[in-house]
C-alpha positions in Angstrom: 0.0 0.0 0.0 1.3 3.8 -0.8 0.7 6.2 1.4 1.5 9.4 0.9 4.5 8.5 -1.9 5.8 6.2 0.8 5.6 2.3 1.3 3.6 1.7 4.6 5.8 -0.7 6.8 3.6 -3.2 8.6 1.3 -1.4 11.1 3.7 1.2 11.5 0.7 3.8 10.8 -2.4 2.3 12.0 -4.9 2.5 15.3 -7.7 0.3 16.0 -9.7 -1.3 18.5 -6.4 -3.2 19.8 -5.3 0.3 21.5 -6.9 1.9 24.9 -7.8 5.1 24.5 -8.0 7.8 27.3 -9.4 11.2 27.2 -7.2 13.8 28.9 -10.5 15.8 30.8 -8.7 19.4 31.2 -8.7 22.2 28.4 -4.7 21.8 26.6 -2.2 23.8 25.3 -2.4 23.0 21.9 0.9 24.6 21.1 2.1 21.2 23.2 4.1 19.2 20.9 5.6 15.4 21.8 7.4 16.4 25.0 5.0 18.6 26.7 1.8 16.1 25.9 3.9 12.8 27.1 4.5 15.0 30.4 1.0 15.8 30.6 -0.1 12.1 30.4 3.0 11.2 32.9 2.3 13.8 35.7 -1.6 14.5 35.7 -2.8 11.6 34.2 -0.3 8.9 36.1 0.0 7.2 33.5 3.4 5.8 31.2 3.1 7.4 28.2 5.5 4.8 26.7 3.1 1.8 27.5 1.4 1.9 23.8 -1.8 3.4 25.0 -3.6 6.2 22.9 -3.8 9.7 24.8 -6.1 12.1 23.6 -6.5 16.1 24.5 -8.6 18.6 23.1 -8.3 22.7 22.9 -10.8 24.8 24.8 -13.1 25.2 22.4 -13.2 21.3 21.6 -12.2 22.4 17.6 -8.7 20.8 17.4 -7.9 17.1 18.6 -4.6 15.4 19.3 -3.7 12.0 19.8 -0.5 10.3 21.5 1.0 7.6 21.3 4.8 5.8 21.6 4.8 3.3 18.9 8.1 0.7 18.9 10.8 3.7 18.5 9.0 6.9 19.0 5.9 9.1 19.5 3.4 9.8 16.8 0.7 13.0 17.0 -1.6 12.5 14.8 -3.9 16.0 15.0 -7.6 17.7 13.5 -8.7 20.6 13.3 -12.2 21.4 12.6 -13.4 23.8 10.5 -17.2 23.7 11.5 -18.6 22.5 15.0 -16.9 20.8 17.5 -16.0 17.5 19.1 -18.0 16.2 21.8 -17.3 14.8 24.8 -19.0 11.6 26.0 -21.1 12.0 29.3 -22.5 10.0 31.9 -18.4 8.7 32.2 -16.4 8.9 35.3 -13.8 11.5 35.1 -11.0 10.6 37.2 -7.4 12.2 37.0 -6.0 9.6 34.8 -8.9 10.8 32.1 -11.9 9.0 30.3 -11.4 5.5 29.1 -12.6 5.3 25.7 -13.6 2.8 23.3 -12.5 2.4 19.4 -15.9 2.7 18.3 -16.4 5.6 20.9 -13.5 8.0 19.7 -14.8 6.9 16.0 -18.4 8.7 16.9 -16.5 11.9 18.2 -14.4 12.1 15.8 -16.8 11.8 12.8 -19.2 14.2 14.7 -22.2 11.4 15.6 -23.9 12.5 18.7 -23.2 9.7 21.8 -26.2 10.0 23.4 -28.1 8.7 20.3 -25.9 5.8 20.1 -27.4 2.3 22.0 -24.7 -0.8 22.2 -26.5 -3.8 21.2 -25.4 -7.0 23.7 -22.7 -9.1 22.0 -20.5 -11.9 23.3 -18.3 -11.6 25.6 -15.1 -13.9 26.4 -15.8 -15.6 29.6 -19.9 -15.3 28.8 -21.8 -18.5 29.2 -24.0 -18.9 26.0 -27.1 -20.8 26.3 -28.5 -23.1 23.1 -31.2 -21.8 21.6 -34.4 -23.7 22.5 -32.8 -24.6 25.9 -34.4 -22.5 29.1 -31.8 -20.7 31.1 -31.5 -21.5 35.0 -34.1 -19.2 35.9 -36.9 -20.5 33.9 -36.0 -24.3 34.2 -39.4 -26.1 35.8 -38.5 -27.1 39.3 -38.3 -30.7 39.5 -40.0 -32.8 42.2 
């Protein structure tokens, strides 16, 4: 694949729903830069910025959105700026120091500008989740015997 004139190398430019994501929940600097953002996410968010998580941070006037993270042998910012409207931020979450835990499909909705409180999560499977056969009653509506 070409990208941009240049061979992409593996998964060298890529982020997906193997990442964590966590929303930095104070106003930033946007005239941070690799340094300043990495010490952001080390001293108010505890966390290591080195440990291949996605860190996000928006401007005060939620137009312009920056994402961290370390990848193998450095940091990569990838950065938007909006032209129109703004980027939302998801409510009913916990804020905590260490930010908002987001999901993939979470920061897709944001980012594409799809309002969250619209958006219902169908249940899915879940490792760990005991399935039952169709046709078969669950524990609860077994007849008691005897």
């Amino acid at each position: 694949m070409v990208f941009g004139g240049l061979k992409k190398l593996g998964n060298m430019i890529s982020l997906g729903a193997n990442h964590r994501y966590f929303l930095y929940t104070q106003v930033t600097d946007m005239r941070k830069s690799f340094d300043g953002l990495s010490g952001l996410v080390r001293n108010q968010m505890d966390k290591n910025p080195l440990n291949g998580d996605v860190y996000l941070f928006l401007n005060k006037r939620r137009s312009l959105i920056k994402l961290l993270l370390w990848d193998r042998s450095g940091y990569v910012i990838y950065a938007k700026r909006l032209e129109r409207g703004t980027y939302e931020l998801p409510k009913g979450k916990t804020k905590t120091n260490s930010g908002i835990s987001l999901a993939w499909e979470e920061l897709m909705l944001i980012i594409e500008g799809i309002p969250l409180e619209y958006i219902q999560r169908r249940r899915r499977y879940a490792v760990g989740e005991k399935i039952e056969k169709k046709g078969e009653l669950s524990p609860k509506k077994r007849p008691k015997c005897g």
